[in-house]
N, C-alpha and C positions, 0 to 999 in steps of 0.2 A: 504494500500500500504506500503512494506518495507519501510524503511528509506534511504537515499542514503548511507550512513555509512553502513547501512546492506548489500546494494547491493555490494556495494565496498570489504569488507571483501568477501562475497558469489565467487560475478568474481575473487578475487586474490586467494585465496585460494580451492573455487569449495565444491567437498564434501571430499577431503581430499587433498594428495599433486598435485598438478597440473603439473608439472611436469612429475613426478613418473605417472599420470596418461592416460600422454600426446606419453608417450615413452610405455606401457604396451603391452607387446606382448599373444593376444589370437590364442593359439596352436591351437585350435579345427577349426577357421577360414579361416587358411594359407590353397593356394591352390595352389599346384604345377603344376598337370599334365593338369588340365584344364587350365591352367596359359600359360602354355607353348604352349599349342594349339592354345590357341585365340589369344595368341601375335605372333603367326606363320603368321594368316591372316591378322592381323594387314603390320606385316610385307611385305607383300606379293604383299599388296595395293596398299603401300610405294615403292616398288622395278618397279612394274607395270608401276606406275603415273611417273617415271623416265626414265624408257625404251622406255615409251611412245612420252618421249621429253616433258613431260608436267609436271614440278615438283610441280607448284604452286597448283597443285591437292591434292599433299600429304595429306599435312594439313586437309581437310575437308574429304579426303577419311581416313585417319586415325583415325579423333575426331570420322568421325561416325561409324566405326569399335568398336574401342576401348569402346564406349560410349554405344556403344547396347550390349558389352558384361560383362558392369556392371547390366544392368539391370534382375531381378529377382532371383540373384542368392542365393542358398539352396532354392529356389523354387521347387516342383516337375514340372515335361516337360508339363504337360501338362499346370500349369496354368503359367509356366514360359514364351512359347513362345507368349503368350497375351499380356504378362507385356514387353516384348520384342518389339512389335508389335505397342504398344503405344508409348513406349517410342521413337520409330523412328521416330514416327509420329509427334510427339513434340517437339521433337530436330531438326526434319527436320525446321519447323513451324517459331522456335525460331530464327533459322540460318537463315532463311530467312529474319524475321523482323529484326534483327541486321543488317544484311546488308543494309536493305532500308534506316533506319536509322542513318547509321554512316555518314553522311556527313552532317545533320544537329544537331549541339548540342542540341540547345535547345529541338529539338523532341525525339532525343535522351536520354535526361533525363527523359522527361514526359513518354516514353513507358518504358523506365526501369524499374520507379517506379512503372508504372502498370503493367508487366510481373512480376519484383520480387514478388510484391503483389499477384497474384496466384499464382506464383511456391512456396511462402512462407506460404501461407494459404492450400494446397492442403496436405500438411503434414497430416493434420485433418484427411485423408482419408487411413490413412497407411504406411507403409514403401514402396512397388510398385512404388503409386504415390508419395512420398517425391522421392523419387531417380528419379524420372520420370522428375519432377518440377527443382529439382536442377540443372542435366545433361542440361536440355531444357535451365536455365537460366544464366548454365555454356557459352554456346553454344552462347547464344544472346548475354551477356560481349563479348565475344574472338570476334565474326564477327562484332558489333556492333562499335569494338575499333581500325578496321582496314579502318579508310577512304581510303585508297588507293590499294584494295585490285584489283590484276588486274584482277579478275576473277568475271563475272559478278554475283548479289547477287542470281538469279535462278539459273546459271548454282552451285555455292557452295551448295546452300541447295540438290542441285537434287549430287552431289558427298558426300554428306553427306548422305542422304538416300541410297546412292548405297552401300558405304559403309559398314552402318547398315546393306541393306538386304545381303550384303553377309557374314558380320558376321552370323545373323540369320539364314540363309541357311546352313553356316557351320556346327553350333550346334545345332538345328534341325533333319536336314537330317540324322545322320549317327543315332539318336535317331527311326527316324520315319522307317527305313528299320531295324534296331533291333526288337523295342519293340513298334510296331506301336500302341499298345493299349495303352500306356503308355501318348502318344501324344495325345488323345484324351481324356482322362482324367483329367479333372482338379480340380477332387475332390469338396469337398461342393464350391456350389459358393458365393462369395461374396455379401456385401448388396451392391443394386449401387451405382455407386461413387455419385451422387446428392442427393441421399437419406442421405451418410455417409455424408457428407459435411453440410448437410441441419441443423445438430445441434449443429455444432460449428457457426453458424450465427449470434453472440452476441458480443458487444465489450468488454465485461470479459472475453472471452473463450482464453486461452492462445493460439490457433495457430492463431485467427486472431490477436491477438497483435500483434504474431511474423512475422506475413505476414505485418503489417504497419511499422516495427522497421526494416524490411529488403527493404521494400521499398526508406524509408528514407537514409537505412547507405548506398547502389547501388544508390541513386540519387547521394548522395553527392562523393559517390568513383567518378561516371562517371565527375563528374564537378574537382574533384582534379584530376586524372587523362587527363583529357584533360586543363590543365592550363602550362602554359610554353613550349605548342606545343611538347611534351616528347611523343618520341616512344614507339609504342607497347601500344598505352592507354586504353586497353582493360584487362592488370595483378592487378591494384589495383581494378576493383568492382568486376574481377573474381575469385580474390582469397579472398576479402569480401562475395560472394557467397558459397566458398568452407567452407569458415569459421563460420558462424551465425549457430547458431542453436536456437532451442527453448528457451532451459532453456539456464541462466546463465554459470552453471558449464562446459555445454557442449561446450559451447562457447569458453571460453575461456582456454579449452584445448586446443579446433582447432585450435586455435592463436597461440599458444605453438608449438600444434604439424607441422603447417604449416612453422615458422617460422624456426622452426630447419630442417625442409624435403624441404624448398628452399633452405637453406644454404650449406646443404648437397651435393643437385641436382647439383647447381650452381658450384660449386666445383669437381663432378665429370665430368660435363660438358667440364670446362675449361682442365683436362688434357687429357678426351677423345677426347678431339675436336681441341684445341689448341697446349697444351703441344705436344703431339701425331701426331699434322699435320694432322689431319685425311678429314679437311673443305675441299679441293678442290676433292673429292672423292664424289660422291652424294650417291653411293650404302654402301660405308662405314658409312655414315650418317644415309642411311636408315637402318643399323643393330644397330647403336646406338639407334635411335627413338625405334626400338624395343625391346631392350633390357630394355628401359625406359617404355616403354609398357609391359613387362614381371614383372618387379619390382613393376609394381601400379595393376597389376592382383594378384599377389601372395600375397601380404599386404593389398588390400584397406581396407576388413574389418576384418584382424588380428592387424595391426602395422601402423596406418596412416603416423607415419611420414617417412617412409619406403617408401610407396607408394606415398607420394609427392614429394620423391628423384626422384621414377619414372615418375611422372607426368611431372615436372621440365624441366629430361631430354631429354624425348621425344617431348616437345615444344621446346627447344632451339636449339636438332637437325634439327628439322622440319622448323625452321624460321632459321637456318643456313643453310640448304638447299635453303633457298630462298635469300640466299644474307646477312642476318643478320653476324655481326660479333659477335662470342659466349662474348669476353671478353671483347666489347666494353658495352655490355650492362648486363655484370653478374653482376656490382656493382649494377646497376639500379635497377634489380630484387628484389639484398634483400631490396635495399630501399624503394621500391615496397610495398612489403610486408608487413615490419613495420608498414607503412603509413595505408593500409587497418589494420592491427591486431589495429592500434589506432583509427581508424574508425567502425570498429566491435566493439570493448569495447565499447567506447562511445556510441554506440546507441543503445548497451545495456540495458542503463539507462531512456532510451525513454519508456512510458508506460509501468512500470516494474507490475510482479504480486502483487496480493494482498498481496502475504504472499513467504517466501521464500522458505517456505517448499510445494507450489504449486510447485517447481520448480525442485525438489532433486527427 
């Protein structure tokens, strides 16, 4: 096992500057025109759930819009809309248990630790299911952390699957009436996921370390985050979620890169939203959300901290659609944040690899 001295050098510094690595823009990644489309439906959802007279919809019609149209992407169609198809199904699952959940702490914390605990061991199985597992345990944080949410926890999950299936239908369909062979193709298939899984089943295997070192840092985000009755107690383990990764280095870019893409959000927030007057308008709110939905489509996997500007701002709209006040709680946010990036680092150090160069 490294030395903590090792570890420490490794997390501060990474495999080179952390910073420099944290801000790196991959050209080949950025995705415009599909960006623009999905954050159209996204949008659309949003504008819906409002006309409808029912705003408190947004939100979970939004997350699962948004949320099924990370999934699979430079996938080809055919194996893409499977990985699409799971991932609904698991987000939906998540959303639901969070909900059951949020009104008692204590069970609250013991189902964290064991949802993080797969969503963090499922990595083993791929990139698919890692983005499957993370989105699913994104999902459980945010419903998990809202005890007062007035929408009952079946009816959220069942607007969160709606959501998805209409993203999925979006992009899908206009595929299967082109190039319908293309849909049905999904190229060599995969080993099954129980089999891929079945030989990371050791406690030296680096994803299950990382599936007990993420269980632990989401116990404890959820126990800090509900301590002094603070709103919204669901930002410090979801953005400890967004942030863990396997190895060291990657980690604590995500710290990096999340802390400056709150900072960022929260800031554009405050003059879209405040400065601008724009809060007593629910439709102008829903083109901010989407527009914040357009920025984390076009960046998540070229410029992360780009795409946590969007993230940010499409939460803040969406819970200022529901009454929140943007600038009452933007200091909270980044304080928020900190909080989980010292709780990620720390539990870093938890069951660290044998060696550092496992880890690079």
């Amino acid at each position: 096992m490294s030395t903590a001295k090792e570890h420490l050098r490794h997390v501060l510094v990474g495999s080179g500057g952390v910073v420099r690595d944290s801000i790196a823009l991959d050209r080949s990644k950025v995705l415009i025109w599909q960006a623009v489309y999905r954050a159209a439906v996204v949008t659309v959802l949003i504008v819906v759930a409002i006309a409808l007279g029912a705003p408190h919809d947004a939100l979970a019609l939004g997350a699962g819009s948004l949320f099924v149209a990370l999934a699979g992407e430079f996938q080809r169609i055919g194996r893409r809309w499977r990985l699409m198809l799971w991932t609904l199904l698991w987000i939906t699952v998540g959303t639901y248990l969070g909900g059951i959940v949020s009104d008692n702490l204590v069970l609250r914390v013991v189902v964290s630790a064991v949802v993080a605990l797969i969503c963090g061991f499922v990595v083993a199985a791929g990139p698919g299911a890692g983005i499957a597992g993370l989105l699913t345990l994104v999902l459980f944080t945010v419903f998990g952390g809202i005890p007062s949410n007035p929408v009952s926890d079946l009816h959220t999950a069942l607007l969160v699957a709606l959501g998805g299936l209409v993203q999925f239908v979006a992009i899908v369909v206009p595929v299967l009436v082109r190039r319908p062979g293309a849909v049905f193709d999904g190229g060599e298939q995969p080993v099954a996921l129980l089999t891929r899984l079945r030989s990371h089943l050791s406690v030296n295997d680096l994803m299950m370390r990382h599936g007990f070192r993420l269980a632990v840092a989401i116990s404890i985000a959820t126990v800090v985050a509900s301590a002094g009755s603070r709103p919204n107690q669901y930002w410090i383990p979801m953005t400890v979620a967004w942030m863990t990764r396997p190895d060291a280095g990657g980690t604590v870019t995500r710290v990096v890169g999340r802390i400056i893409g709150t900072v960022g959000g929260v800031l554009v927030a405050l003059v879209l939203i405040d400065v601008l007057g724009m809060r007593p308008n629910g439709y102008l709110l829903a083109l901010i959300a989407g527009a914040g939905a357009l920025l984390a489509l076009i960046f998540i996997w070229a410029e992360y901290p780009l795409a946590v500007v969007g993230v940010t701002l499409f939460v803040i709209a969406l819970l200022t659609l529901l009454g929140e006040s943007a600038d009452q709680s933007a200091g909270l946010r980044v304080v928020d944040t900190l909080i989980a990036g010292v709780i990620t680092v720390a539990c870093s150090f938890l069951w660290r690899p044998s060696a550092i160069a496992a880890t690079t």
